[in-house]
N, C-alpha and C positions, 0 to 999 in steps of 0.2 A: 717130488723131492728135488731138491736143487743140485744140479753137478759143478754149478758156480766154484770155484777153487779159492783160495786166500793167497795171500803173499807169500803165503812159507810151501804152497804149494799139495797140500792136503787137499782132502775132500770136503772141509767144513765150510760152509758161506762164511761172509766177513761180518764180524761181529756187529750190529749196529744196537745202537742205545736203545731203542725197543724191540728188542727180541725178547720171548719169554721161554724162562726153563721150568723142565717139569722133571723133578728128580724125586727119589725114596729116602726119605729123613726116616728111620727106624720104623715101626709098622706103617706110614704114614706116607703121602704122597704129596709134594708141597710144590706152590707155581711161583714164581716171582719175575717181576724186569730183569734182565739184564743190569749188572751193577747196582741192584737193589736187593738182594740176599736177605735183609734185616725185614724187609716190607715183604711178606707173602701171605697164602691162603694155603690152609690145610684142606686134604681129601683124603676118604678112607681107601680110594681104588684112584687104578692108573687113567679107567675110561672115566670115571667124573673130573681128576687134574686135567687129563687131556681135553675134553670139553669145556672148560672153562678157560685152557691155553688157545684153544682155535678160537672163543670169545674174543679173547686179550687181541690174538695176533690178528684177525677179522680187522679191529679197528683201526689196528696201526700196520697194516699191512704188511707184514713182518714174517720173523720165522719164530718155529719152535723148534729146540732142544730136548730131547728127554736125555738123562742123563746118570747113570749110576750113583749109588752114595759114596765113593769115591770120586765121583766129578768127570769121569770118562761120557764122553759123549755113547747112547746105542742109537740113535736114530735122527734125523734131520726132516725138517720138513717145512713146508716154504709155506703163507698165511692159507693158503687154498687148500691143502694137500693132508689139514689136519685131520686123523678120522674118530 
């Protein structure tokens, strides 16, 4: 996981255009880009989202987010690091 900090001085990496989020839409687990919220992929479980988030982030060498349905970050992890 990345200790990389951002400008405001937290723990998060700095946002970049392809990062993928993996958050809980009501029973469901969805992935999407970064600033692409509209465009995603549904999963019934967190370990199939997350597999097909270390997919995404593999290619663009990236990070994932998982993320509560209120949009709080719980975890970071950098394109290597996804399990």
């Amino acid at each position: 996981m990345s200790k990389e900090k951002s400008q405001y001085g937290g723990g998060r990496p700095v946002m970049k255009e392809n990062g993928v989020i993996v958050r809980r839409k009501g029973d469901d687990w969805i992935v999407h880009m970064v600033n692409q919220e509209d465009d995603y992929e549904t999963f019934d479980t967190e370990r199939q989202a997350l597999k097909r988030a270390d997919e995404i982030s593999d290619e663009y060498e990236s990070y994932v987010q998982v993320r509560d349905e209120e949009g709080d970050v719980d975890e970071n992890y950098n394109y290597d690091d996804v399990q």
